[in-house]
Backbone bond lengths (Angstrom), bond angles and torsions (degrees), N, CA, C in turn:
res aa  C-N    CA-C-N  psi(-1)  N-CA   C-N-CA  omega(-1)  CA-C   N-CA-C  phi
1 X - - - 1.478 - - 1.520 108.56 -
2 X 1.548 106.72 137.36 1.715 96.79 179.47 1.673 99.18 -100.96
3 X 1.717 76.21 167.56 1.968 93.54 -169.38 0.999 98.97 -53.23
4 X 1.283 140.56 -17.26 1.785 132.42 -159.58 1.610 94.20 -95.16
5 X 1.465 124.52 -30.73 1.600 111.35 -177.39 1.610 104.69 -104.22
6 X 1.465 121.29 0.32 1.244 137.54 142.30 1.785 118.08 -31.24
7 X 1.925 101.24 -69.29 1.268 118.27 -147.24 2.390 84.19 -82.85
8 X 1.258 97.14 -18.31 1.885 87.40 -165.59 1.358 88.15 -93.38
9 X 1.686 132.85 -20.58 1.307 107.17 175.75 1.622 116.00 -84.32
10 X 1.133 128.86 -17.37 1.174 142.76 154.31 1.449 118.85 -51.66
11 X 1.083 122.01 -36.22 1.701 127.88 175.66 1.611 101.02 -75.07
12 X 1.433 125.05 -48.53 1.366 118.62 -149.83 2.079 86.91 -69.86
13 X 1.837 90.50 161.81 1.439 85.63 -177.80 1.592 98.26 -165.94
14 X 1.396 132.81 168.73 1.480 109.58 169.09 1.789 104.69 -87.67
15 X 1.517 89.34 170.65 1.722 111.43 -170.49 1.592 94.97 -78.57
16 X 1.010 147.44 156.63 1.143 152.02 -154.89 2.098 96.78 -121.48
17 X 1.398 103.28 -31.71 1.642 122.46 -173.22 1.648 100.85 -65.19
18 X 2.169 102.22 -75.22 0.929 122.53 -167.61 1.519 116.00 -87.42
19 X 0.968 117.88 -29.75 1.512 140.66 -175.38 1.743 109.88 70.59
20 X 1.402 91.08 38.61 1.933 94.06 165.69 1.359 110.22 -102.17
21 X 1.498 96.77 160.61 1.801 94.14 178.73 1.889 103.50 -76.78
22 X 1.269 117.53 149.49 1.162 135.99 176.50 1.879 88.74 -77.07
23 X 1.463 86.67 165.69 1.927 99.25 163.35 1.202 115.69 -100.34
24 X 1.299 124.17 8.35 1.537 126.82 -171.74 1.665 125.57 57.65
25 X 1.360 91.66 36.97 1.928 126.70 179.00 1.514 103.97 -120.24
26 X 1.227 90.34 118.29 1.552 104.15 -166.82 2.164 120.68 -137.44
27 X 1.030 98.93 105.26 1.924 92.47 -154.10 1.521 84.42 -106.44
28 X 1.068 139.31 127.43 1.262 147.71 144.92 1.826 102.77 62.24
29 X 1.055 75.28 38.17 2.268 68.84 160.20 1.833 83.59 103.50
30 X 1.682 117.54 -36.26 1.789 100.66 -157.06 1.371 98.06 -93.83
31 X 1.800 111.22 128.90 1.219 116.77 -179.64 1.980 96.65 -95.26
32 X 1.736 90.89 144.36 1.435 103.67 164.47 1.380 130.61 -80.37
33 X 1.495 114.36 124.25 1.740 108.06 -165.82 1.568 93.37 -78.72
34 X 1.218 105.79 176.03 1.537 119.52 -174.37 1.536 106.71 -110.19
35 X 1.466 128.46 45.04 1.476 128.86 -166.21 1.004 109.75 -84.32
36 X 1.514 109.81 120.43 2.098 125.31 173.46 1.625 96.94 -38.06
37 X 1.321 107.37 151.76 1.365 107.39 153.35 1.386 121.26 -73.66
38 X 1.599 114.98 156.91 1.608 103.25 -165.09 1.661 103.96 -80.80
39 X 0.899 117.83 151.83 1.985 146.22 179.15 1.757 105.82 -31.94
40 X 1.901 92.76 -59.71 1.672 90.33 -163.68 1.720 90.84 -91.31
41 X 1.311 136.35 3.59 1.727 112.76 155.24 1.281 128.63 -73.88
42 X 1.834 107.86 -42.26 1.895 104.69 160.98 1.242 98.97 -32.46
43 X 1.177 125.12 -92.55 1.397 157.45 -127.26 1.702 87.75 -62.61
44 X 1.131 143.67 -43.19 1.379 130.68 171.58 1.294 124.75 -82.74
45 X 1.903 100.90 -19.56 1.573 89.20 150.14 1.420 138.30 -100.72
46 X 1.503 113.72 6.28 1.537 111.72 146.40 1.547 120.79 -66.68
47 X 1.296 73.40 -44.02 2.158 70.95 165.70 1.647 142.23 -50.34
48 X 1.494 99.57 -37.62 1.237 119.62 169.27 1.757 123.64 -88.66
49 X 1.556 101.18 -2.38 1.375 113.68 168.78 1.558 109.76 -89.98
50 X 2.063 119.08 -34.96 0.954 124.64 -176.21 1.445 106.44 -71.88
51 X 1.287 129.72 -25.75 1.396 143.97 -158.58 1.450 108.09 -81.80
52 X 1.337 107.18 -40.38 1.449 119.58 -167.18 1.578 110.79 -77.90
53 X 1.264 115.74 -65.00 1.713 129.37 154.93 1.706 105.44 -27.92
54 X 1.147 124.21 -46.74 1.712 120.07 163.98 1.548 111.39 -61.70
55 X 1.221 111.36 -55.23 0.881 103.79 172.35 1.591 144.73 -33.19
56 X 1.107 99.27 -71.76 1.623 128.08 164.99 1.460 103.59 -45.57
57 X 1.345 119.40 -52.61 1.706 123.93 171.92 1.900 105.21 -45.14
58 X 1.246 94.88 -75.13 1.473 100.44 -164.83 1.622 117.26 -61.04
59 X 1.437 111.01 -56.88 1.625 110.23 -171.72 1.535 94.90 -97.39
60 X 1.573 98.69 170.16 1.694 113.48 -176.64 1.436 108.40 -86.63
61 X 1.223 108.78 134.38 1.201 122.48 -162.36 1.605 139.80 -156.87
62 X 1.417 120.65 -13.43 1.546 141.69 179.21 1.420 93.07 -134.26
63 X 1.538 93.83 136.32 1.090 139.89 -178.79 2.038 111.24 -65.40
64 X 0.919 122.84 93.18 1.433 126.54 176.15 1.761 123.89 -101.39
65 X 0.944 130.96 171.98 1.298 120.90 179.55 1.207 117.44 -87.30
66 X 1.612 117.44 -10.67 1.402 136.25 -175.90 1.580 89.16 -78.58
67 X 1.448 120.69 -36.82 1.642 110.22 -160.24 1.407 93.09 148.83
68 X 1.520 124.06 -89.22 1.463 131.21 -178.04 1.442 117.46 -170.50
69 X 1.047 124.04 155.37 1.504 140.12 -173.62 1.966 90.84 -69.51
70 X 1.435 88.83 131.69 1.603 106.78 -177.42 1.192 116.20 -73.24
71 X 1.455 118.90 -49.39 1.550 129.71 -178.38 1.463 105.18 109.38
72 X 1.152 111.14 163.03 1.645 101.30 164.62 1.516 116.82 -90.56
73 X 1.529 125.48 -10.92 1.603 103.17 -176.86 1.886 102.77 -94.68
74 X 1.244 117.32 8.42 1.604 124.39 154.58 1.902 92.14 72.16
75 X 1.373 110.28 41.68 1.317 120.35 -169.99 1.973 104.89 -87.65
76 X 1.246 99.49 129.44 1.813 95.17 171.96 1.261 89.07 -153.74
77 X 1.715 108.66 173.43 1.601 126.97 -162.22 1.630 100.80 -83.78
78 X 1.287 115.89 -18.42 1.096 116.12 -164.62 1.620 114.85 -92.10
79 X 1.293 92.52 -29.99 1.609 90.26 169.51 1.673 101.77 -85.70
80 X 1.410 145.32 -17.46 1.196 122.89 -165.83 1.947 86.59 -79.17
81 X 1.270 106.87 -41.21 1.906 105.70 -162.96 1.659 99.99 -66.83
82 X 1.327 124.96 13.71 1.502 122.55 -173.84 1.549 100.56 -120.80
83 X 1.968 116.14 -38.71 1.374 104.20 144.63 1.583 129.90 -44.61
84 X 1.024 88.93 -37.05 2.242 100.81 -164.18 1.473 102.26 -66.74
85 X 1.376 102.05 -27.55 1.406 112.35 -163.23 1.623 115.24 -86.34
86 X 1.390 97.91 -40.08 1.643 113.86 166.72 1.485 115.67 -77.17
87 X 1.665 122.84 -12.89 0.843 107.45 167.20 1.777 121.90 -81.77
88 X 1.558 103.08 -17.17 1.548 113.13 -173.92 1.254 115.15 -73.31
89 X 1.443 115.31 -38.46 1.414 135.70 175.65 1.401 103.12 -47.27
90 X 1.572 121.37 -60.10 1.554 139.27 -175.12 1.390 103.18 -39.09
91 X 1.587 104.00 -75.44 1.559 101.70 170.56 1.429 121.35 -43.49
92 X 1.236 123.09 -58.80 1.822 121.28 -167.60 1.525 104.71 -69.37
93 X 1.429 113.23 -4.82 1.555 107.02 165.74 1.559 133.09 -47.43
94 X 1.216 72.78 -64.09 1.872 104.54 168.82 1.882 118.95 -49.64
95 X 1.026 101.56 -32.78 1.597 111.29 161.54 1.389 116.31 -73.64
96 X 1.195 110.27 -77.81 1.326 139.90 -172.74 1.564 110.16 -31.27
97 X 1.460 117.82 -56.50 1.194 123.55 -166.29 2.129 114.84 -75.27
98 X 1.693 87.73 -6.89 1.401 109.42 178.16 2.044 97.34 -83.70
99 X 1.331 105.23 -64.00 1.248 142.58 -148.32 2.040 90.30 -70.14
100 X 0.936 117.25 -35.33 1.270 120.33 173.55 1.240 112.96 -72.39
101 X 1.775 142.73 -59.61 1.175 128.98 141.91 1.490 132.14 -23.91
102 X 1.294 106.55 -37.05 1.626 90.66 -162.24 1.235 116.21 -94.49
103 X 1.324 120.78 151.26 1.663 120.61 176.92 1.240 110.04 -65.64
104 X 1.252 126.86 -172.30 1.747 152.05 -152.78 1.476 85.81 -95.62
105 X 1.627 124.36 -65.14 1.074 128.57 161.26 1.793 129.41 -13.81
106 X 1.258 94.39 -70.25 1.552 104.26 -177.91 1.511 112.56 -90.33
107 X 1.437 120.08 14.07 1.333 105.80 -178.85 1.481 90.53 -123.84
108 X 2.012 143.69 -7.51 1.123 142.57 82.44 1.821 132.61 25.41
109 X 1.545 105.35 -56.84 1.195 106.86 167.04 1.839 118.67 -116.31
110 X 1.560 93.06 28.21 1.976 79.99 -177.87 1.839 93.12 -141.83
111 X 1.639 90.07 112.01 1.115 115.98 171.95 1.475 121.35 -22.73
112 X 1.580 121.15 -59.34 1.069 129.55 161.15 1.641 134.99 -33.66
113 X 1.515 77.96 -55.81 1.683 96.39 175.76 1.044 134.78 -40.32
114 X 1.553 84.33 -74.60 1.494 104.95 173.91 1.837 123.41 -71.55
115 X 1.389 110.40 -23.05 1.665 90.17 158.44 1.544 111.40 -63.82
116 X 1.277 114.38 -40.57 1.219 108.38 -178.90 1.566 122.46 -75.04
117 X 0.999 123.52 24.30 1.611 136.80 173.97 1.735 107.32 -111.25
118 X 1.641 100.60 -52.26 1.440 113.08 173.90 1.627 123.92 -48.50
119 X 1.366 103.98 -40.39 1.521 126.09 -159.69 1.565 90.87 -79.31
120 X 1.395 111.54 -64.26 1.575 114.15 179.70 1.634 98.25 -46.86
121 X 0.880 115.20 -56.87 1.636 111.35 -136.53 1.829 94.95 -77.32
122 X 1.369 115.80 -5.73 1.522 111.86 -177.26 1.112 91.76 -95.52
123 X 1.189 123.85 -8.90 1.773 116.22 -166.80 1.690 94.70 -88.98
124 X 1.498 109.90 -68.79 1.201 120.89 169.01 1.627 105.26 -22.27
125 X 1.395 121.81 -88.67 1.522 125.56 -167.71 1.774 108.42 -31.18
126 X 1.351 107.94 -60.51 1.633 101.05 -174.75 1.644 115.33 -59.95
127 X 1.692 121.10 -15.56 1.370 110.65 -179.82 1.391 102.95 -81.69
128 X 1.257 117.58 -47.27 1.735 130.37 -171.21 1.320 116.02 -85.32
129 X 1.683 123.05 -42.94 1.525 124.23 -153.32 1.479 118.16 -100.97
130 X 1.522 113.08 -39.63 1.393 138.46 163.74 1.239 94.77 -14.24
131 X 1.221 105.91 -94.84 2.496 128.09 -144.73 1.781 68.53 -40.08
132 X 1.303 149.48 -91.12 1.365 121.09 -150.39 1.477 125.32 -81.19
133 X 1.265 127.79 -22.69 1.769 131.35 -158.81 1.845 80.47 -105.83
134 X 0.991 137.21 -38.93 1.224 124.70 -163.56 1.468 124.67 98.06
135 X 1.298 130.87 138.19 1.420 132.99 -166.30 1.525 111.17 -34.86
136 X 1.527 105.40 -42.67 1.673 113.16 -161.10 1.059 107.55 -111.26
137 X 1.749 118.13 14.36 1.855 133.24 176.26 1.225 75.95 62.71
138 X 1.332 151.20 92.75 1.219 130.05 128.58 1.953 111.05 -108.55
139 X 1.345 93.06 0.94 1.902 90.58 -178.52 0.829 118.73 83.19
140 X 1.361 108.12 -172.74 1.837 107.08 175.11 2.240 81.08 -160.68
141 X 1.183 79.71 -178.58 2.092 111.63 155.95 1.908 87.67 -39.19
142 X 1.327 86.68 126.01 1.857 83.48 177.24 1.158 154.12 81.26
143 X 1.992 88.93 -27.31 1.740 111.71 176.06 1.138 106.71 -125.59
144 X 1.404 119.72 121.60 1.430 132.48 163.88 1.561 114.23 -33.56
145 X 1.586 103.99 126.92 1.178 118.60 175.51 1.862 111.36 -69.96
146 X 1.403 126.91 94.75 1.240 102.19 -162.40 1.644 113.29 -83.66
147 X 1.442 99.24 10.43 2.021 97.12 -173.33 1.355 118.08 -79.36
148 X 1.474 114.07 -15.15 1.465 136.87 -167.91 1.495 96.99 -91.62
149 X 1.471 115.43 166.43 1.737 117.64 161.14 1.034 99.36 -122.70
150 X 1.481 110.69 80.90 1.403 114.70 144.70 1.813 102.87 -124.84
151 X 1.295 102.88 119.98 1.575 119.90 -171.78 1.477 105.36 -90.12
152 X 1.416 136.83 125.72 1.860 132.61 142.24 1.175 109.94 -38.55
153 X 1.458 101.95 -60.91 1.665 134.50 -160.26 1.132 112.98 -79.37
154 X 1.646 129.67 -38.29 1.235 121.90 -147.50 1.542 113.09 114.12
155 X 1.082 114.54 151.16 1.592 112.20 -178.60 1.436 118.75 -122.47
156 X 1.837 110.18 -7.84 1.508 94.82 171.26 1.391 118.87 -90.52
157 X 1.626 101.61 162.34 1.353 109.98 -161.11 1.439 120.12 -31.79
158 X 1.367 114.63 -57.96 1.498 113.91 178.97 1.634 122.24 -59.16
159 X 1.935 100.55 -16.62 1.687 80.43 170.20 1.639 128.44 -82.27
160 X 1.531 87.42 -4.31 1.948 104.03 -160.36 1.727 80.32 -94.25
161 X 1.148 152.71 -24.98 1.016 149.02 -150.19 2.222 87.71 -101.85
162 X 1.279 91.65 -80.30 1.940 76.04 -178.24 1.285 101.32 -28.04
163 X 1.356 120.89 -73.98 1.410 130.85 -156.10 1.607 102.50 -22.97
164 X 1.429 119.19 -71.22 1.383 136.10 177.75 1.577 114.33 -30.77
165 X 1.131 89.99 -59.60 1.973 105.77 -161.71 1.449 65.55 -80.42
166 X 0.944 154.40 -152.72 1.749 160.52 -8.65 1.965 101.45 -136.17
167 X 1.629 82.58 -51.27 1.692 92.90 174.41 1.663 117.28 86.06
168 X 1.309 109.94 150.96 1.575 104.17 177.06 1.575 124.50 -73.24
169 X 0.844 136.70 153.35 1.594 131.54 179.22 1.591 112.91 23.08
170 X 1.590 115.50 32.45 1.296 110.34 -177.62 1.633 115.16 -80.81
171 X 1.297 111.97 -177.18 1.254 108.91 177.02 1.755 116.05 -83.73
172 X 1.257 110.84 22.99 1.381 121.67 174.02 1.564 114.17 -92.12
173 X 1.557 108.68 140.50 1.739 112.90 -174.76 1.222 113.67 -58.69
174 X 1.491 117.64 -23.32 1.976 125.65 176.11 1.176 100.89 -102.05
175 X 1.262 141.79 19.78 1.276 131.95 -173.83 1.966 88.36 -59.14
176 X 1.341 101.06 -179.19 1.627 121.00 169.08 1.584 107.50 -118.59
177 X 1.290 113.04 115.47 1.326 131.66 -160.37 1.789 103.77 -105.24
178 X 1.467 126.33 103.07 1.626 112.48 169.14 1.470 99.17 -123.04
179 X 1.249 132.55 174.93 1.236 147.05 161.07 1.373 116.39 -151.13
180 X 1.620 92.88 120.72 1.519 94.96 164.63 1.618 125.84 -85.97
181 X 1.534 138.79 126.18 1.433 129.40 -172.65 1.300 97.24 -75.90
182 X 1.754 98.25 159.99 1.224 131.70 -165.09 1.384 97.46 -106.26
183 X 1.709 108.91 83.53 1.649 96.59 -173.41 1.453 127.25 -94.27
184 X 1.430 104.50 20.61 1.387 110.83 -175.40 1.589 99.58 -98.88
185 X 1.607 115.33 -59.30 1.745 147.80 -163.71 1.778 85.50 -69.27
186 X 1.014 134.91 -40.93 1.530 144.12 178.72 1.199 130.44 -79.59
187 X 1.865 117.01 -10.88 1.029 123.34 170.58 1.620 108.00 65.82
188 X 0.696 121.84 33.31 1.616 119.64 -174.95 1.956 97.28 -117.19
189 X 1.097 140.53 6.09 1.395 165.90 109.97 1.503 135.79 -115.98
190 X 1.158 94.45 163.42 1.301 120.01 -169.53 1.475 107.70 -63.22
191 X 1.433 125.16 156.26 2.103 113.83 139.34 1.421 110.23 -44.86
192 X 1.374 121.92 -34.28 1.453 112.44 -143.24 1.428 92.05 -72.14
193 X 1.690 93.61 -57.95 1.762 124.91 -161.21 1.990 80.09 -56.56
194 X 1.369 133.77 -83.09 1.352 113.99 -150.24 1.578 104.99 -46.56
195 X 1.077 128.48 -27.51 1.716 134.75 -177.14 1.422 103.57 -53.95
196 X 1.732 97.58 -47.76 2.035 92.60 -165.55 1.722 100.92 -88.61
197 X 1.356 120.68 -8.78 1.185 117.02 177.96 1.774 122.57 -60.31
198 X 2.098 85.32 -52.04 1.347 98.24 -176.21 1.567 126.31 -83.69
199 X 1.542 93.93 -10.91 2.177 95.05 169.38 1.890 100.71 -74.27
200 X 1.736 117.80 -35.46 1.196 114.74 161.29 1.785 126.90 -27.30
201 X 1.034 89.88 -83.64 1.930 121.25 172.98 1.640 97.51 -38.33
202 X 1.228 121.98 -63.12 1.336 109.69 -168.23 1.743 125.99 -83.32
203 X 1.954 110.09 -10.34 1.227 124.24 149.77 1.482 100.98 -41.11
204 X 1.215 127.84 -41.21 1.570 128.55 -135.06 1.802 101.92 -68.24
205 X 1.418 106.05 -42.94 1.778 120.54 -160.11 1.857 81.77 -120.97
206 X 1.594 126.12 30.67 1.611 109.98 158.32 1.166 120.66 -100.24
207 X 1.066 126.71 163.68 1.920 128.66 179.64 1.374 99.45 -77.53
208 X 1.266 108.24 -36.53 2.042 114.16 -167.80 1.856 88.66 -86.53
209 X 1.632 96.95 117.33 1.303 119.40 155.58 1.717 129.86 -108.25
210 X 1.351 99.14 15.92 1.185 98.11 -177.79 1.434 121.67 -79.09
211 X 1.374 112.45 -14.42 2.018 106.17 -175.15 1.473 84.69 -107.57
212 X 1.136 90.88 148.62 1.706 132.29 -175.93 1.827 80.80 -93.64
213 X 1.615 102.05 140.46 1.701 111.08 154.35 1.358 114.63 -120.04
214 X 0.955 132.57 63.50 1.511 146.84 -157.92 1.635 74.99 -46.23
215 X 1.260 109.18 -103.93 1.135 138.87 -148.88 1.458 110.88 -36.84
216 X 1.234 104.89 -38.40 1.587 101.42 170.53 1.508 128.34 -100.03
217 X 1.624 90.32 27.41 2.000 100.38 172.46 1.071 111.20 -97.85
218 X 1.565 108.24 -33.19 1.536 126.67 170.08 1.217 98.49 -54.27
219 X 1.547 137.56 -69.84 1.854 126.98 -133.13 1.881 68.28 -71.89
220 X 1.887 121.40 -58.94 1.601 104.84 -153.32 1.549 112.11 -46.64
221 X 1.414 118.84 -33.13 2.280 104.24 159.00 0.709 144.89 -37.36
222 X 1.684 99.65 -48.64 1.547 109.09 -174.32 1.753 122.44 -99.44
223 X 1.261 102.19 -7.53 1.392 117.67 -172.68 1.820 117.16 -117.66
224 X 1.644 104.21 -41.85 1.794 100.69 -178.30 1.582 98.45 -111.23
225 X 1.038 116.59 -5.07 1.986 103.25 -154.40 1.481 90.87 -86.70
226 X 1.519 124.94 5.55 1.574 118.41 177.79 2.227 103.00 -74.65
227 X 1.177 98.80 -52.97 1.188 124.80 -178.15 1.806 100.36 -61.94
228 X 1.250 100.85 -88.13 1.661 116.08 -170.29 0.946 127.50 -50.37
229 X 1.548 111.93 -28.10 2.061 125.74 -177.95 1.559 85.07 104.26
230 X 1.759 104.38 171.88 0.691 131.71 -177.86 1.705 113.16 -81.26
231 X 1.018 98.40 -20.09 1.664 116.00 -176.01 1.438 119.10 -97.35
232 X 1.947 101.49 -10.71 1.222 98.03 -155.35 1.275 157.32 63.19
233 X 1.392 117.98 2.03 0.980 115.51 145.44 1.879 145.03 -83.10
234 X 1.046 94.42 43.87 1.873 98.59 177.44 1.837 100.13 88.68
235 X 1.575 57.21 179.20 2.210 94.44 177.48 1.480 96.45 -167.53
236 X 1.581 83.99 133.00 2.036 90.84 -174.76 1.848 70.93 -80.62
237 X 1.562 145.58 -73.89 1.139 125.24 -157.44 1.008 142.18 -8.62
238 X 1.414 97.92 -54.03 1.901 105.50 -179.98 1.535 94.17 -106.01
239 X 1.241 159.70 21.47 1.403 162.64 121.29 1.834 90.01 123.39
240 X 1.636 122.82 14.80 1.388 113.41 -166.84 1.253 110.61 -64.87
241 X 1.645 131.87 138.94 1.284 127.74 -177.51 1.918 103.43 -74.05
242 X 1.238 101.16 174.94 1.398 126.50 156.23 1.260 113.29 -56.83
243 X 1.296 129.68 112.98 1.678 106.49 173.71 1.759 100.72 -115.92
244 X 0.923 108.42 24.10 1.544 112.99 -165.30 1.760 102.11 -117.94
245 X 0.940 110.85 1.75 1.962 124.72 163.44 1.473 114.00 -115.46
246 X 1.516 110.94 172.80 1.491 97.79 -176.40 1.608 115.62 -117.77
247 X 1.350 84.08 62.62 1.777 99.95 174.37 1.342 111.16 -128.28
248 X 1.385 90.21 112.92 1.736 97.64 168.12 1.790 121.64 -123.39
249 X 1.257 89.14 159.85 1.358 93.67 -169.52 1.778 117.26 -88.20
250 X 1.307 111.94 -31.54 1.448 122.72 168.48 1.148 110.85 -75.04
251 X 1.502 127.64 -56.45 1.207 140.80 -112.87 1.513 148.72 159.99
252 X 0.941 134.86 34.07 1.587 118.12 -146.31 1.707 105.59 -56.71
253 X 0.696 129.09 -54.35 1.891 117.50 -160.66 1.213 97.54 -41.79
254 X 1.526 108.46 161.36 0.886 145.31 -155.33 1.625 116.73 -64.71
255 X 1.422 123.46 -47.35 1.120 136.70 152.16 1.338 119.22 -48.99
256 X 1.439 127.43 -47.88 1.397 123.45 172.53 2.107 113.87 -71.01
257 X 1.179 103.85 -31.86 1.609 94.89 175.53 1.616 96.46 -81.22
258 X 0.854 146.98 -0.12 1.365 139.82 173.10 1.667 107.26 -65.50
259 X 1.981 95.65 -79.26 1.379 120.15 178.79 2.058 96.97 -40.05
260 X 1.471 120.96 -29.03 1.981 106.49 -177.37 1.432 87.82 -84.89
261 X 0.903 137.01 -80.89 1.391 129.41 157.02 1.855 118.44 25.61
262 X 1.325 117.24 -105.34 1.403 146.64 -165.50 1.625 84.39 -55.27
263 X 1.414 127.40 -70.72 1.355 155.51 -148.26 1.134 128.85 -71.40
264 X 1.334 112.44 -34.23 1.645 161.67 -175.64 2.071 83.25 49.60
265 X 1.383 115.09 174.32 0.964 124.96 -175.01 1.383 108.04 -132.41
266 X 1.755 120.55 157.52 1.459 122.59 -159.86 1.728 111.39 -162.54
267 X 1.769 116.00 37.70 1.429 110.08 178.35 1.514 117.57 -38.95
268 X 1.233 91.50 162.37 2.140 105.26 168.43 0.981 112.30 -150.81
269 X 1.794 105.47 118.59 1.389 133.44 166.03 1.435 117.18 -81.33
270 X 1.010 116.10 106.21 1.686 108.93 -172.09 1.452 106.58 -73.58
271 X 1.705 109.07 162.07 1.260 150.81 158.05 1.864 104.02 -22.14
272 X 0.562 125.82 135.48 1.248 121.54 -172.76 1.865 108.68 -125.31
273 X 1.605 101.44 -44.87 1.637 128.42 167.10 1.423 100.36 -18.08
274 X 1.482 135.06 146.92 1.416 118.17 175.06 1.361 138.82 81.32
275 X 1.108 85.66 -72.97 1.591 96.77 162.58 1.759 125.33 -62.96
276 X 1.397 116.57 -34.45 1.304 155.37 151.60 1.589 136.49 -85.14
277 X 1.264 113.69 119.47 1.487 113.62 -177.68 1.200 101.06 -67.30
278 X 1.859 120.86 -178.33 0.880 123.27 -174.02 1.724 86.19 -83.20
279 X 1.079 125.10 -62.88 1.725 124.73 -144.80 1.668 90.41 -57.38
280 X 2.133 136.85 -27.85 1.444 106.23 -163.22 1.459 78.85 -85.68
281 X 1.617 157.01 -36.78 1.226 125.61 177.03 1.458 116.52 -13.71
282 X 1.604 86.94 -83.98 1.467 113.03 -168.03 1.758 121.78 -24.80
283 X 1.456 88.63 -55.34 1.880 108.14 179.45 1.653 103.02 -54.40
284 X 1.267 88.83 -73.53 1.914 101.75 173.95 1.517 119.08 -29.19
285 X 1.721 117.19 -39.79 1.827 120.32 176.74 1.329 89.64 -58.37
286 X 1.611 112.75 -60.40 1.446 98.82 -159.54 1.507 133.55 -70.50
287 X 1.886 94.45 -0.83 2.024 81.83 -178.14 1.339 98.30 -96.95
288 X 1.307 118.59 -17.72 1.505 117.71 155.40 0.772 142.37 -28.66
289 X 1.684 117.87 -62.93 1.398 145.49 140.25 1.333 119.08 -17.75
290 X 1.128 104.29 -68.86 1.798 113.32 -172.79 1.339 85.02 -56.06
291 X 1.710 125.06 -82.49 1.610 122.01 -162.72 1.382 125.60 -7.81
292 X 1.852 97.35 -56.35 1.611 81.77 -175.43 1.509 130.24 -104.23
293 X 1.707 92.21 1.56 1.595 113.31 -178.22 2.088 105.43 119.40
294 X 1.413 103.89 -23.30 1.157 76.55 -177.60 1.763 104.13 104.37
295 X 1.409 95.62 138.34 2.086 110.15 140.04 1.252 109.50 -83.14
C-alpha cells in the first residue's frame, strides 16, 4: 500500500452523528459521508439506459451522412399527421355527405349541421379571413366590420356566399365591380361643393339636427342619391354603403369623408373560388351570417 492510500485510509473514520463511514474528504472542518446511492435511483437509471438503446433501435434518431438511421418501426411525423389527417376526414365524412345536400335553409334548422358549419367556418375564417377582418371579424380602416349588420353586399346567405367565391373588384369574371368617383382629383366638384357635400353626409348619422345643409343636399341629389338612395341609405346593388347610420368603413370625421369624397374609394376582396372548396365556402357564409345576424 502506498503512503498516499496509507494517509486516505487513515483519514476515513465513522460519523459519530450518522454512524456512516466518511470517504476521508474533508473541506474546512466538513467531513464527506460515504452514502450508497439509493436502490430505486440505480434501478431507474438502468432503466433509462435500457430504454434509450431501444430507443435508438426502433425510432430515427442518429445523425448519419445518408441523413439518419430509420429505426425499425419506419416511424416519421409525416406519416403519423397523414394518419391524424385520415382520421379527421373519417369523422367530417359523416357530416359532410349530409351537409353537401342540404340547403342554407336546412342546415339553418339542423342542430348538427349547423354546429358543424359554425365550427368549420370559425376555423376556416382565422386561417384565411383574420390577416384582414381580424380574429373576432371586427375589421379595421378598410375592412368591413363583419359583427355588425351593416351589409355592402347584402347579408343573406347567398349574398355573403358570391361575395366570398367571386370577390370584390377581383380578378374574377363574376367578381362584383362598384366605384366610387373621385370628385374632387376629377374635377367634377368644387373644394367648396366637396366641403358642403361632406358636412351634409355626416349631418346624416349626427344627433345635432339643428343646421340645415342646403347646399350640400342639393350636390347629395344630383351627384350621390343615384348610388346611395334618395334617403341615403345604400344599395347592396352597386355595393353603396349606408351613410345614414354611424358606421363607417374609412372613417367618419370629417377629414376622412372628405379624403372618400375628393379621392373616391375602391377596396378588394379577393376571389376566393379555387383557392376554397365548395363545402369551406359554404361553412364560412354561414359563420358569417350568424356574426352579424344575417338578412
Amino acid at each position: 500500500m502506498t503512503d498516499d492510500n496509507k494517509k486516505t485510509e487513515h483519514k476515513k473514520e465513522i460519523d459519530d452523528v450518522s454512524g456512516v463511514e466518511t470517504t476521508g474528504h474533508e473541506w474546512d472542518g466538513l467531513k464527506e459521508l460515504n452514502n450508497p446511492l439509493p436502490r430505486w435511483w440505480l434501478w431507474v437509471f438502468y432503466a433509462c439506459i435500457i430504454w434509450s438503446v431501444w430507443y435508438w433501435v426502433v425510432y430515427p434518431t442518429w445523425p448519419t451522412l445518408s441523413g439518419n438511421t430509420k429505426g425499425t418501426s419506419g416511424y416519421t411525423q409525416f406519416k403519423e399527421l397523414k394518419k391524424n389527417q385520415a382520421e379527421i376526414v373519417l369523422r367530417q365524412k359523416a357530416y359532410l355527405d349530409r351537409f353537401e345536400k342540404a340547403s342554407f335553409e336546412e342546415i339553418l334548422n339542423d342542430k348538427e349541421l349547423y354546429a358543424f358549419a359554425m365550427a368549420g367556418g370559425k376555423s376556416f375564417f382565422k386561417d384565411n379571413c383574420a390577416t384582414c377582418h381580424g380574429t373576432g371579424a371586427q375589421g379595421a380602416k378598410g375592412y368591413p366590420n363583419l359583427n355588425d349588420d351593416d351589409w355592402l353586399w347584402g347579408g343573406k346567405l347567398e349574398d355573403i356566399k358570391q361575395t366570398i367565391t367571386y370577390g370584390i373588384r377581383a380578378d374574377h369574371d363574376e367578381t362584383r365591380v362598384s366605384q366610387m368617383p373621385a370628385f374632387g382629383k376629377d374635377e367634377m366638384l368644387s373644394i367648396e361643393e366637396v366641403n358642403d357635400v361632406v358636412d351634409y353626409v355626416i349631418s346624416l348619422s349626427s344627433a345635432d339636427k339643428s343646421t340645415i345643409h342646403e347646399k350640400g343636399a342639393v350636390i347629395f341629389a344630383e351627384q350621390c342619391a343615384m348610388c346611395h338612395g334618395d334617403d341615403a341609405r345604400g344599395d347592396s346593388f352597386f355595393g353603396a354603403p349606408n351613410l345614414s347610420d354611424a358606421i363607417w368603413l374609412y372613417g367618419g370625421d370629417k377629414e376622412t369623408v372628405i379624403e372618400s369624397v375628393h379621392s373616391g374609394r375602391g377596396g378588394l376582396m379577393p376571389s376566393w373560388q379555387g383557392r376554397l372548396d365548395e363545402n369551406t365556402i359554404r361553412e364560412l357564409s354561414v359563420y358569417i351570417h350568424q356574426l352579424g345576424g344575417g338578412e
